[in-house]
N, C-alpha and C positions, 0 to 999 in steps of 0.2 A: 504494500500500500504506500503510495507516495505520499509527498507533504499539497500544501498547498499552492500553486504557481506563481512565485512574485511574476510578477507582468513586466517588470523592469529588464529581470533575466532572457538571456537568447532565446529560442525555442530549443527543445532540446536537440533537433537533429542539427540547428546551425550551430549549438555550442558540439558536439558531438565533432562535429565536421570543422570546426574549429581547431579542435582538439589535437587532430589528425591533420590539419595545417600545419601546428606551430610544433609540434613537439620534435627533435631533432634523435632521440633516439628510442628503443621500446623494447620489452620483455618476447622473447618469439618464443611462442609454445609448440611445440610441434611433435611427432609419434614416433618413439624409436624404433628404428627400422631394424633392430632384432630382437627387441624383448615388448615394443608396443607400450613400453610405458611410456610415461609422459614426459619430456624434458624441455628445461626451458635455459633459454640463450639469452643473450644481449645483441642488438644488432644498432645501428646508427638507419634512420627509415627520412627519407624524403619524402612528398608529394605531388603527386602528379595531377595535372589542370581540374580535376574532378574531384581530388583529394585521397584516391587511392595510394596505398602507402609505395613508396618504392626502396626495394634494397640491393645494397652491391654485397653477394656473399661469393665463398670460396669455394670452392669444389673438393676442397681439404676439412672444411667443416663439416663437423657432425649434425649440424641443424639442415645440413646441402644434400645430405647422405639421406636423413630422416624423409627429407621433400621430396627425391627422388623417389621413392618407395611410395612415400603417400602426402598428395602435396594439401591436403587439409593443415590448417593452423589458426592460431590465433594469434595479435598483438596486443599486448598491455599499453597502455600510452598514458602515463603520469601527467597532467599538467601542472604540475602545483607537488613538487620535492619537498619543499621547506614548511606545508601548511600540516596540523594532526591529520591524522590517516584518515577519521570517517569525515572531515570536512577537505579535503581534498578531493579535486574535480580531475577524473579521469574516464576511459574508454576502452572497452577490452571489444576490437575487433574479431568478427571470425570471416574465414574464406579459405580461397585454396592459391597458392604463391605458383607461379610461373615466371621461367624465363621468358623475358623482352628483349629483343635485338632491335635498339632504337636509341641512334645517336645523341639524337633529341634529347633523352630521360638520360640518357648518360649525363650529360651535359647538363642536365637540372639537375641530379643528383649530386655531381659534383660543384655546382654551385652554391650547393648547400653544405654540403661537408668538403673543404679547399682540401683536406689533410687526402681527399679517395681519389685526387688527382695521381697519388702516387702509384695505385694497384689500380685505377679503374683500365688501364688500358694491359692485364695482363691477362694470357689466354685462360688460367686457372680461375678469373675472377666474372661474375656474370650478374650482369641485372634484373632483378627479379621483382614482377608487381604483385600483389595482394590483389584478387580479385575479390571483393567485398561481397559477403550476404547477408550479416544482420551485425550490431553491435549492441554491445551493453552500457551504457553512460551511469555514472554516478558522480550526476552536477554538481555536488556538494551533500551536505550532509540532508541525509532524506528526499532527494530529489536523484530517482532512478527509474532508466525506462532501459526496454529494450525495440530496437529500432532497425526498420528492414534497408535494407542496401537503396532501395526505393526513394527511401525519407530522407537518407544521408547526404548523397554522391551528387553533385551539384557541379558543372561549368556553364561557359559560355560563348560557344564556339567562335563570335563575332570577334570576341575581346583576344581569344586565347588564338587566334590567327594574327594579331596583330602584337601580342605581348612582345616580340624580339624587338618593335620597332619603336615600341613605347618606353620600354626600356632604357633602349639604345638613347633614345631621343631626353630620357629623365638624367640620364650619368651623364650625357655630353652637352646640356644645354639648361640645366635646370640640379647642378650640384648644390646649390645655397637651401633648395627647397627640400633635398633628402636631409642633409645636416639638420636641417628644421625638427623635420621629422624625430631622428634620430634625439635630437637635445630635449623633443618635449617631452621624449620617455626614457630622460637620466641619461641617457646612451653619449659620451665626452668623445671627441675629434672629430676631423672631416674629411675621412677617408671612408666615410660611410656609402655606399652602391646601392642600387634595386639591383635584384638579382632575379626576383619574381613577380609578376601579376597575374589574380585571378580574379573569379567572382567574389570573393569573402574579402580580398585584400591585399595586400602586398607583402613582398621581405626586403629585407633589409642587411647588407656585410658590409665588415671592413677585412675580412681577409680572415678575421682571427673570432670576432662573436658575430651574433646574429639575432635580428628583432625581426618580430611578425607584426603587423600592423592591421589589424582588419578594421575595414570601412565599416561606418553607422546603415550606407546604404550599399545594397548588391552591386555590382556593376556588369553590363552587361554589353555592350558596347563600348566600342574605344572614346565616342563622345560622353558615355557614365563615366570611365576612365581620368580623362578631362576634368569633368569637374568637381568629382570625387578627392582628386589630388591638387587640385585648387583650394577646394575647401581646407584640404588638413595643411596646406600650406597655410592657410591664414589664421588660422587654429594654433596652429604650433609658433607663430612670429606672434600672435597675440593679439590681433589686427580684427 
């Protein structure tokens, strides 16, 4: 039985789908492939334009061994390390992990973790998505659903065809307005980049951390984009 819905709070599939934006690493549960019990791993997970999880794993690893055998799993996704256990906001995915041969996700993946530039290009090492069917949220304390792939998985294909050029166009003509960004959430220097745009929001590196930003509203179009990023420019200068 849940609590009762503050109306302030996301809905649960966008905090859900939030979740599985921002979190940079997660718990991989997976079947051991000769005794079937359960074992669980550490993995580093990106996001991909829908927010399906992405991972770079080894071919040496025992969670790679398990998937081959049977590629059912689940991920843990922590949002909140440092809050007590039952008031921390987390999401335990379930689906089945497949390899992706796609530069693209390469490339987003390493975006997001600079350190997987070192292994992402070696034959033992392969990119692997989560193909999403239901997850479990526990928004905070007493606020818990479970939630079909349906309710979660969200892009916007207008936006995410143009994301390289938006980008492109935010680091090379609009540096003052990331740094913005970045300073109105603590975030010190200005060597801050976009690295990503979707529908929930943006990210944010300097090479070494990283901020997730999501928008008050979706975006969905490269013109929501626009002025979505307008907005929180003036937001964050104070204006």
């Amino acid at each position: 039985m849940t609590a009762k819905e503050d109306p302030a709070l996301p809905s649960p599939a966008d905090q859900a789908r939030q979740l599985m934006r921002s979190c940079g690493k997660a718990g991989l549960a997976t079947l051991d492939a000769e005794t079937g019990e359960p074992y669980n791993s550490l993995v580093l997970i990106a996001a991909d334009c829908d927010a399906s999880p992405l991972m770079m794993l080894s071919d040496l690893a025992d969670h790679t061994t398990n998937l081959k055998k049977n590629p059912q799993a689940s991920l843990l996704l922590d949002g909140d390390r440092h809050a007590e256990t039952l008031a921390s906001q987390r999401v335990s995915v379930q689906g089945h992990i497949s390899v992706i041969n796609d530069q693209a996700l390469t490339d987003r993946f390493v975006a997001r973790h600079p350190e997987a530039a070192i292994y992402a290009g070696f034959k033992d090492f392969n990119l692997y998505r989560l193909t999403v069917t239901r997850a479990h949220l526990i928004g905070g304390f007493g606020r818990i659903h479970w939630l079909e792939a349906s309710d979660i998985m969200a892009d916007s294909p207008r936006l995410d065809e143009a994301a390289e050029e938006i980008i492109e166009h935010m680091n090379d003509d609009h540096a003052d307005a990331i740094a913005a960004y970045a300073h109105a959430h603590h975030k010190t220097g200005d060597a801050w980049r976009m690295i990503g745009i979707d529908t929930d929001g943006i990210d944010l590196s300097n090479g070494e951390d990283y901020l997730r930003i999501n928008t008050p509203e979706r975006m969905l179009t490269p013109g929501d984009s626009r002025r979505a990023l307008a907005k929180m420019a003036k937001r964050a200068r104070g204006e």
